[in-house]
N, C-alpha and C positions, 0 to 999 in steps of 0.2 A: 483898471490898468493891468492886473494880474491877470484876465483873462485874455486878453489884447495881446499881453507878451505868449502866454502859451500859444496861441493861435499863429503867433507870429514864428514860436519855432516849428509848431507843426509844419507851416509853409515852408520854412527852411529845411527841413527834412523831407516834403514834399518836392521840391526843386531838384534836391538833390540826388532823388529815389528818380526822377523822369531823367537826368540827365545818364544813370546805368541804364534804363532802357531803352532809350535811343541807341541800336546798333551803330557801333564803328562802320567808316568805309574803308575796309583796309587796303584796297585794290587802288583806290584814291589815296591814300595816305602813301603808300610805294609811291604810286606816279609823283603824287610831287615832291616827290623829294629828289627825284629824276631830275623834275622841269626844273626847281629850284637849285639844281647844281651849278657851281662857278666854274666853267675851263678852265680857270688859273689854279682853281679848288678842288675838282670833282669827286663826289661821294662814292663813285661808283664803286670805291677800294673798302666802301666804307660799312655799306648795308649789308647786311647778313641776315638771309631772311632761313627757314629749314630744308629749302632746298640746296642753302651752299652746304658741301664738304665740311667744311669748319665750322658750321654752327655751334655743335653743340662743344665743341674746343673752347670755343670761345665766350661762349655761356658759362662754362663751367669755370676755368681758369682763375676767374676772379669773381666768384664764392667762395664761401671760407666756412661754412655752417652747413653738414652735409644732411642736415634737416630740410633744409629748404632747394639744395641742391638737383634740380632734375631739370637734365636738358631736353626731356620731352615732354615740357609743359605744354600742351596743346593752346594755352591763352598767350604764351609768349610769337607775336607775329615777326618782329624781328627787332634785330639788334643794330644800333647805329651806333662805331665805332667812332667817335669824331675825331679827325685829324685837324680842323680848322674851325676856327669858331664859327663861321659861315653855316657847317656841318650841325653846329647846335641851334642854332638858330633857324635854318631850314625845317627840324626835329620839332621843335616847337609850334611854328608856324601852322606846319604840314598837320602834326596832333593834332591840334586845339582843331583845325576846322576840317575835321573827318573824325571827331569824337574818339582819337586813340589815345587811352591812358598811356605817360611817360613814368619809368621808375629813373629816377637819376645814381647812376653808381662810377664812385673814383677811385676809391680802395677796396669795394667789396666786404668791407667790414660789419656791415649791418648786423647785429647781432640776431635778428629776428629776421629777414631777408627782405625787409619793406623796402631794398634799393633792385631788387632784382625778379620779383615774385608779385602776382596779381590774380584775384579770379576771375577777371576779364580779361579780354583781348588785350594787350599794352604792347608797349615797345619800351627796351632798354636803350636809354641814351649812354653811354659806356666812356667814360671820360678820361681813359687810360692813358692814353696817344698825347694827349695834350698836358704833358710833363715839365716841359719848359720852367729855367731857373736863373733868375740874375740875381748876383749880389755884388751890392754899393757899401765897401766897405770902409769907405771914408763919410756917408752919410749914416753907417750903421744900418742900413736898410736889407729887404729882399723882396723881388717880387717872385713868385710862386705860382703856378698852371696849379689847377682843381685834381689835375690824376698821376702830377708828383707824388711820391711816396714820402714820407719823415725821410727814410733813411737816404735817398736822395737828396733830399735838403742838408742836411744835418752834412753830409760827405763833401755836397758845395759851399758851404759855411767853413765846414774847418779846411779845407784847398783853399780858401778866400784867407782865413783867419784864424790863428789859432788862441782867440782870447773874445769872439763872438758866440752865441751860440742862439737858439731859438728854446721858449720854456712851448714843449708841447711832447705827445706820448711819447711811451716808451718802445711801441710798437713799430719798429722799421718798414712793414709793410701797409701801413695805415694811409689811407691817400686824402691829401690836403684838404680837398674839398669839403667833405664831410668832416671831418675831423675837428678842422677851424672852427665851422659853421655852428657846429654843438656844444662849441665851449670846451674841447680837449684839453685835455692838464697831463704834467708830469711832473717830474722830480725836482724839477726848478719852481712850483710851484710857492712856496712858501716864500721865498724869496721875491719871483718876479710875476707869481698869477699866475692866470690861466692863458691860453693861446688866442683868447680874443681880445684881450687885454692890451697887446702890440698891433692890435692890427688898424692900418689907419689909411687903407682903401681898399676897393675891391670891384672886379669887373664879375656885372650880372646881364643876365640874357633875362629879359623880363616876358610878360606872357603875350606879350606884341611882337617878341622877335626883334628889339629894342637890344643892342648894349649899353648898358646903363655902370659910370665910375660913380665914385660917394659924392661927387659936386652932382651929376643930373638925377640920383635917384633919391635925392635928398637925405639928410640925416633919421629920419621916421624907418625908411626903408634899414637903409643904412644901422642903424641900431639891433632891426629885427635878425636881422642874418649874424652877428655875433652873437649867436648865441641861442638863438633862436631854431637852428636850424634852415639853412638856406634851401632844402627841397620842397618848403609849404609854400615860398616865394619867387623862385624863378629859378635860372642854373647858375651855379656860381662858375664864371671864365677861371679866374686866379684873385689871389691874395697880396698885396701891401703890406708888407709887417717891420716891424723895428726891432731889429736883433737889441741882446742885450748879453753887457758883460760878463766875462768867465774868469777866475785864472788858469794860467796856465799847466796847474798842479793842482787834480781834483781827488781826494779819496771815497775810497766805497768799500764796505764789506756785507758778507751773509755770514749772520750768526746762525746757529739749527738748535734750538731748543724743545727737547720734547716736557709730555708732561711728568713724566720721571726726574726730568729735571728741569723742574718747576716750570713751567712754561706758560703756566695757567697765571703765578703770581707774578711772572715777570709783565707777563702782555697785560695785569691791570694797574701797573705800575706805568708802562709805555702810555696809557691811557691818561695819565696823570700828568704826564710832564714831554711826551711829543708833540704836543700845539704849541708849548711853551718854550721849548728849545729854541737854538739862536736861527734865524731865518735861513740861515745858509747851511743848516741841516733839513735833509727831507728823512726819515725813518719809516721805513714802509715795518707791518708787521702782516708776513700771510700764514695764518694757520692753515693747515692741509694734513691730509694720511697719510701715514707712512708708510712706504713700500715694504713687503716682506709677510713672513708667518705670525709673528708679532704685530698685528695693526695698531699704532695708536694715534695721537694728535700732536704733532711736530708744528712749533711756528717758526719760521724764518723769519729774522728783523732783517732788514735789508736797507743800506743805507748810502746816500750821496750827501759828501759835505763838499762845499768848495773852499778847499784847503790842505793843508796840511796834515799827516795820520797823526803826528804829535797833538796837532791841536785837538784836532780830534777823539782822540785820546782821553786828554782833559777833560772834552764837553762828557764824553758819555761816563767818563770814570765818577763824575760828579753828581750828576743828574740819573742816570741808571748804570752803577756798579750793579746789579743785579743780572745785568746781560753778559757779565762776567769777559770782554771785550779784553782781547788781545794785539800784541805788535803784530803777529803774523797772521791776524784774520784782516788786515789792511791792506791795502792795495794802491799808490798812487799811479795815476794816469793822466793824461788827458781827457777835457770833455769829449772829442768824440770816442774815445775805445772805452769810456763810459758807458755809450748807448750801446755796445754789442756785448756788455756785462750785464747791462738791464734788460737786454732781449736774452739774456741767461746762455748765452754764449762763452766757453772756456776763457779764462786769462788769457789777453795772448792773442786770438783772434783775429786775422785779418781783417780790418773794417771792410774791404771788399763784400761783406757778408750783406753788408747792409742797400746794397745796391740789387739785391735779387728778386728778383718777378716770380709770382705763380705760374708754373706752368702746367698742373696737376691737378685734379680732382680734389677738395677737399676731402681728406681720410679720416677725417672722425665727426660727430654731433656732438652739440655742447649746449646749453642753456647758462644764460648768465641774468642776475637781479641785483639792486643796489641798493641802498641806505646811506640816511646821513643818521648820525648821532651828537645828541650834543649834551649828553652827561654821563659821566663814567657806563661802562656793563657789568655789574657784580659779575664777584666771581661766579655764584650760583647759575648766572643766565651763562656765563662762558661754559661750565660745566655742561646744559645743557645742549648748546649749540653742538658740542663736543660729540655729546652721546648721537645724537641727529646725526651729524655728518660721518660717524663711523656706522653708521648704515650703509653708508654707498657702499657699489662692490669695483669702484671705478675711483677714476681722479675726480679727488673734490677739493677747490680751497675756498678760502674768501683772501682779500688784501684789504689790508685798514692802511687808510690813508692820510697821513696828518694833516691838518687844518693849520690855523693859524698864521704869524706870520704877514704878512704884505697884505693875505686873504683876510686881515679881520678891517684891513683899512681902506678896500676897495667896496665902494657905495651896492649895494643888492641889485640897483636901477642901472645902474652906471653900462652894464652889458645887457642884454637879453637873458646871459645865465647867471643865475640868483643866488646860486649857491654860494653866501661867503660869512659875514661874522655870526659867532655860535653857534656852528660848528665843531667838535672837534676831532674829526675825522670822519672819511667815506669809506663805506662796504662797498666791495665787490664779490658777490657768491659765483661763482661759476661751478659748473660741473661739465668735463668731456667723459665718452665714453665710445669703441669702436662697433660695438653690438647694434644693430637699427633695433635688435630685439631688448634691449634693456630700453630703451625711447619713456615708454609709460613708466616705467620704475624709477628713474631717474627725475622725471619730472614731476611724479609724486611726491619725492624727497626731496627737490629745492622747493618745492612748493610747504613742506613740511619745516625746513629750514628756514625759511623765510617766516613764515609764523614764529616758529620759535621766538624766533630774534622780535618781533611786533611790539614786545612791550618793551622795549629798552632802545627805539629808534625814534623818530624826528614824527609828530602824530598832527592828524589836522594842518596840513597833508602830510601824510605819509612822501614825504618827498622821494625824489629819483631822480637819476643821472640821465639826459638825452642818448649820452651816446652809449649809455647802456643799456640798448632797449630792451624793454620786456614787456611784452603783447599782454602779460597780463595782469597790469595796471590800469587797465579801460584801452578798447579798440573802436575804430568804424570798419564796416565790410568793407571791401573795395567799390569804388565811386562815389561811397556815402561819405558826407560829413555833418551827423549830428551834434550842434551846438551843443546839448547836455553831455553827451556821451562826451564830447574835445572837450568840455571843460573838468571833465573827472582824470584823463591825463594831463590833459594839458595843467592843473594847476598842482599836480603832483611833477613833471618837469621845470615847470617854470615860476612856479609858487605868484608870488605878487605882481609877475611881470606879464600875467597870459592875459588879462585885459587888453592893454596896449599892443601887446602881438596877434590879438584879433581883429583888432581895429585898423593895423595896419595893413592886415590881407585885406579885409572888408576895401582899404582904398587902395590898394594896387594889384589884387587877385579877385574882385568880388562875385565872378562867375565860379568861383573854388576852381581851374583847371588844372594847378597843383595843388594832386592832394594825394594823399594817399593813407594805410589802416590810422596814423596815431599823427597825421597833419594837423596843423592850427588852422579852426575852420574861423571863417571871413564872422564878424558880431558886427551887420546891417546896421544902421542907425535907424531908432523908431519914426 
């Protein structure tokens, strides 16, 4: 039997090696997407191939990692802006039968640029244009387009209501699509989960060219894309979600603690008792370097209660007087001038900010990696990590993320993403830096940092965040999807759930036609 299954992946790796060699028909793939235009619809505003003016505008605009950044990819054949679902749907069609690889992108947020970048021939399906926003504020509901932004949503929520709000990032320019798809979190987390958590439909374009709601794509499907990531299964149109309650009086502060003063025993203190705080506290804590002649390690707690700074007050004067928390490090607002405090924007702030489009080249390169932990980090390993990161000669942080909360009572199975009781808090390492020449140095040192931290993280698997990608947790080239190789990320993203999320491509994708470096490849039945 053992030799049966190997033979069997060799095949599948076989299959999938003769479908990159089969040259695209790009010449064909243009034409129909011509033929398959609707007069009431027409693409023709739509397709940007290197001959228009604007390509490489529009290529670039919405990337955001100037690593991956280049609008004279010679594999990129062109880009299809869709304005009508018609438009995606055509895109698919047209791919699948002239062999052109699709990257699907609605925020450009990819951390690794797998929504924009290929070493083959591909096309960008670009889901910008399709932003569209309704909210039902008597049924508590929203429905949501795939290349909305958060801060678009978030700005129609609170116009709708100012006591609804959506639990999803902190990032205003993140676009829906993706973001839902992978399980996005934010500062309402502890309280109301994750952003797939509320979502309870959603329109897919399948690889038939099919739009498919949660009643025709059934619950299988349906399960996979929360959480799953919806670019290994088809394109996600928009999202169904069920806002949930706010008050109307929310507090936040940023404390700065370095390690001169104490900073090192405060954050293993935060470690102790931030999963356990009351739900309707979130307490981010980011260590990073401190700007100046002096380098040292500065953490920032950073915090959303929904409440009162009185009440407030109390929790952290209780639970960590060690943060040395004051009246005037408090701030009450509203939820939404919340989210342009968490996008680190001044007091004060027009929320107007959060309505804003790229329209610029990304200006720096960044590498980011994640971690779950789920038991204290001695001080020694913080000391550590410490020493590591004041190597960098750039911006370095991480963000620890509290657990707990709502998260220890939502089932592992219950989404696609798996990440929830025991835990108690997520890493996020990032590093930016504006040098293309610091590139290797930087990435020897998150590479080095990330070791550091190995023995004091989540092990067998080494778990990891989707939407934090990082290429080097296990890859396939582009058009491959080796079974072994997807199952070395895949069960580092999705721990106990990547079985079932192979199974379910295997029965709605089993040609693999979305796929792309770290997609969940199709597990054939024997």
């Amino acid at each position: 039997m053992k030799v049966v299954f190997v033979m069997f992946l060799a095949l599948l790796v076989s299959v999938s090696s003769q479908a990159v060699i089969q040259k695209p028909n790009i010449g064909n793939f243009l034409q129909c997407l011509r033929d398959r235009s609707d007069p009431k619809n027409p693409m023709t505003e739509a397709i940007f191939t290197p001959q228009n003016s604007t390509f490489a505008s529009s290529y670039v605009s919405y990337t955001k990692n100037k690593r991956y950044s280049n609008p004279n990819d010679t594999n990129l054949i062109a880009i299809v802006a869709a304005k009508h679902e018609s438009h995606v749907q055509a895109t698919v069609v047209c791919a699948k039968s002239n062999r052109v690889q699709i990257r699907i992108r609605s925020g450009g947020h990819d951390y690794e640029g797998l929504s924009y970048t290929s070493s083959l021939p591909f096309a960008v399906l670009d889901m910008n244009n399709l932003r569209s926003i309704t909210i039902d504020v008597s049924g508590k509901k929203a429905w949501v387009q795939a290349g909305a932004t958060l801060g678009e949503l978030y700005t129609k929520i609170s116009e709708a209501s100012k006591t609804l709000a959506f639990p999803a990032g902190v990032c205003p320019t993140l676009g829906a699509g993706g973001h839902i798809s992978g399980g996005g979190y934010g500062n309402l987390m502890r309280k109301y989960g994750v952003s797939v958590d509320h979502v309870v439909d959603a329109q897919l374009v399948d690889v038939n060219g099919k739009i498919l709601n949660r009643a025709s794509m059934g619950e299988d499907l349906f399960w996979a894309i929360c959480g799953g990531g919806g670019a290994s299964f088809g394109v996600i149109l928009s999202w169904t979600i069920n806002l949930v309650a706010v008050p109307e009086t929310i507090t936040v502060f940023n404390v700065n603690k370095t390690l001169g003063q104490g900073a090192t025993d405060v954050l293993y203190k935060w470690q102790l008792v931030s999963s356990k705080l009351p739900r309707e506290l979130f307490l981010r804590a980011m260590p990073q370097i401190t700007k100046g002649a002096n380098k040292t390690i500065a953490v920032k707690f950073i915090a959303q209660f929904l409440g009162s700074s009185k009440k407030l007050m109390g929790i952290i004067n209780k639970n960590l007087p060690e943060l040395g928390l004051k009246g005037e490090d408090c701030y009450e607002m509203s939820w939404l001038n919340t989210t342009t405090f968490w996008a680190d924007y001044p007091v004060g702030t027009s929320t107007s900010v959060l309505l804003k489009r790229p329209s610029t080249p990304p200006g720096a390169f960044f590498k980011s990696k994640s971690d779950y932990v789920k038991k204290p980090i001695p001080k020694e390993g913080m000391e550590k990590m410490w020493k590591t990161m004041l190597k960098f000669n750039n911006h370095v942080f991480m963000q620890w993320n509290p657990y707990g909360g709502v998260m220890d009572k939502i089932a592992a199975n219950a989404t696609a993403f798996p990440h929830r009781k025991g835990n108690l808090f997520k890493i996020q390492y990032f590093a930016l830096w504006i040098d293309a020449n610091a590139t290797k140095a930087n990435l020897a040192l998150m590479k080095e940092l990330y070791g550091v931290a190995e023995t004091y993280v989540s092990s067998n698997p080494r778990e990891a965040f989707l939407n934090y990608r990082d290429i080097d947790v296990g890859s396939n080239p582009s058009g491959v999807t080796n079974v072994a190789e997807g199952k070395i990320y895949g069960s580092k993203y999705f721990v106990g759930n990547l079985n079932r999320l192979m199974n379910v491509k295997a029965k709605y994708d089993p040609d693999n036609f979305f796929r792309h470096e770290q997609s969940i490849p199709p597990l054939h039945a024997m």
